[in-house]
Each structure stands twice: as C-alpha cells, then as structure tokens.
N, C-alpha and C positions, 0 to 999 in steps of 0.2 A: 483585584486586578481582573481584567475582563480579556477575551482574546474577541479572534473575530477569523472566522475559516472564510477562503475564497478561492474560487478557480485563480489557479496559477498563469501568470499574462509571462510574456518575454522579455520583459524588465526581471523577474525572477527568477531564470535561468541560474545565472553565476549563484547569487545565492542560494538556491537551492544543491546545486551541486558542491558547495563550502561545506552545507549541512550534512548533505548526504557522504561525503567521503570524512569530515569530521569524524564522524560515528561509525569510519571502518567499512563503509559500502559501498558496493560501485557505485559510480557515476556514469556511465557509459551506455548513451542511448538516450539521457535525459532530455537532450535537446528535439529530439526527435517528436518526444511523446509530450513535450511539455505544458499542451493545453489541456493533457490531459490528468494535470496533476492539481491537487488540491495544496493552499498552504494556509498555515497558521500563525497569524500576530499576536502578539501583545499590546498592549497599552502605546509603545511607542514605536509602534508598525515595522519590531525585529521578527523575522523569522523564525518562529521557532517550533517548527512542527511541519511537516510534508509526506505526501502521499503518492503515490503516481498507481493509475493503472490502466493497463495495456491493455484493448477493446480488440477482439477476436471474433467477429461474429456476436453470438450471445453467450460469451465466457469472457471470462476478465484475467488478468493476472495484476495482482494488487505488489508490487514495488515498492524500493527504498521510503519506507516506513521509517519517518524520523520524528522523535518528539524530544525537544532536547531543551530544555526549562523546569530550572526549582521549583515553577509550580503544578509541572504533572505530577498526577496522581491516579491513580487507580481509576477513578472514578472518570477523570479527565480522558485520561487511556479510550477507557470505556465509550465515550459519549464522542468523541473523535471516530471512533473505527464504527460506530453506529453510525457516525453521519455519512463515514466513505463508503458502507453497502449500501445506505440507501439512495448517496449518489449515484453506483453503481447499478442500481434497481431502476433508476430514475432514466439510464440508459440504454435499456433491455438486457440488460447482460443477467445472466441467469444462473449462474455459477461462478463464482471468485476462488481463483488460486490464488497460493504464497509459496515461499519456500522457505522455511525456518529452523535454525539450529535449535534444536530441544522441541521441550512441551513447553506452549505458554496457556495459562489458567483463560487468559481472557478472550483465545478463539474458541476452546472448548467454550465461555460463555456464550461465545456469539453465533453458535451453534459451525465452525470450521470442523472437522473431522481430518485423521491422516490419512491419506490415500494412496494406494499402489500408485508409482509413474507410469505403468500401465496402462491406470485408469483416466489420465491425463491426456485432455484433446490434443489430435498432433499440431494444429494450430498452436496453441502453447508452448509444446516442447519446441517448436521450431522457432520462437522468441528466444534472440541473443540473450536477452536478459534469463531465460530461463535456463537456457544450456548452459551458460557460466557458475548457475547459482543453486542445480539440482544436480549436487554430488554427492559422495555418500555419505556425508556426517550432517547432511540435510534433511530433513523433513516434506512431503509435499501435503500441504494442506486444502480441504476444497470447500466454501460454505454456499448451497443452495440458497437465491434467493426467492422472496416471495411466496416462500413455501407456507403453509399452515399446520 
C-alpha cells in the first residue's frame, strides 16, 4: 500500500475536519488555515492522515496531527512528521510548537523539547488554537529548525 502526502486544497476541508474531531480534536479555525495543512492518502485517495500548521512570522505551531490508518506505524509516524518540519523549514519558519498530552518518544526523536510557556512567542500564545489547547495537563513542545 502506498500513501501519497499533499498540500491540503478546499475540497479537503470537511474531511479534514471529520478526521480531526473523529480523534477527539478540535476542529476550530481549520478553515481559516487550511492551505496551510498538509494531508495523507492512501491507495484509494481516503484521508487518512493531516497536519496543519500556523505560520507566525518565523515560528510555527504544528496542529491537529491525525494519523488514523491500520497502516501506521512507527516508522510511518516517523517519516510523516519529518516531512511536516521540513515543510515547515521549507517556509522559514524556524522554530515549531505543539501542545501535547504526555511524552511522546518520537518528538524527543525529532529533536522537540518541553518548554516553559513562558518561553513561547506571544505570537503563538495569542493563536485561538493555542489558548484553547495550552492548559495544565498539556505539554508545550518546541523543535528548532535547521539547526546543526
């Protein structure tokens, strides 16, 4: 089975937002940002994987992160969220936030780190999507990019 990642057009709206509230996430704001969202096919061009992220100057905030298919995998995981830094990289953006319940193993991979909200541009904090989504059983996450 093959998938095939692409910028997200405005035909992908609704389904995107199906995917994203399927899995428990807001949906709110989607339409706003939605060219700015990557998605993932399969074989017979279902939805099943999206991304959004919200361009601040040269900081990012990386959104409703859905991967929703039998045949993710780790590995899959993995090679998906490499492609959205390096889209993100691809746009100046120089820093990507998240906000995430728990530790997950594969931002430590991707070199993410937890970060005081402090240390979070107020650009960012001032993203609806971030005020709704940076409370206290949250995480904020930040991964430089093009670092060496």
């Amino acid at each position: 089975m093959s998938i095939v990642v692409r910028k997200a057009e405005q035909k992908d709206l609704l389904p995107i937002q199906r995917l994203v509230a399927k899995a428990g996430l807001r949906d709110e704001g989607i339409e706003q940002y939605i060219n700015e969202f990557l998605v993932v096919e399969d074989d017979s061009e279902n939805l099943i994987g999206t991304v959004g992220i919200e361009q601040y100057d040269g900081d990012g905030l990386l959104r409703s992160l859905v991967l929703d298919s039998p045949i993710w995998d780790a590995k899959l995981s993995l090679e998906f969220l490499q492609l959205t830094l390096k889209y993100a990289e691809e746009k100046d953006i120089e820093t990507v936030y998240l906000c995430a319940k728990g530790t997950n193993a594969l931002f430590h991979q991707l070199g993410f780190r937890e970060v005081d909200l402090d240390d979070v541009p107020s650009a960012i904090q001032s993203s609806p999507h971030f005020k709704k989504n940076a409370k206290q059983d949250v995480k904020v996450w930040a991964c430089g990019l093009g670092e060496e």
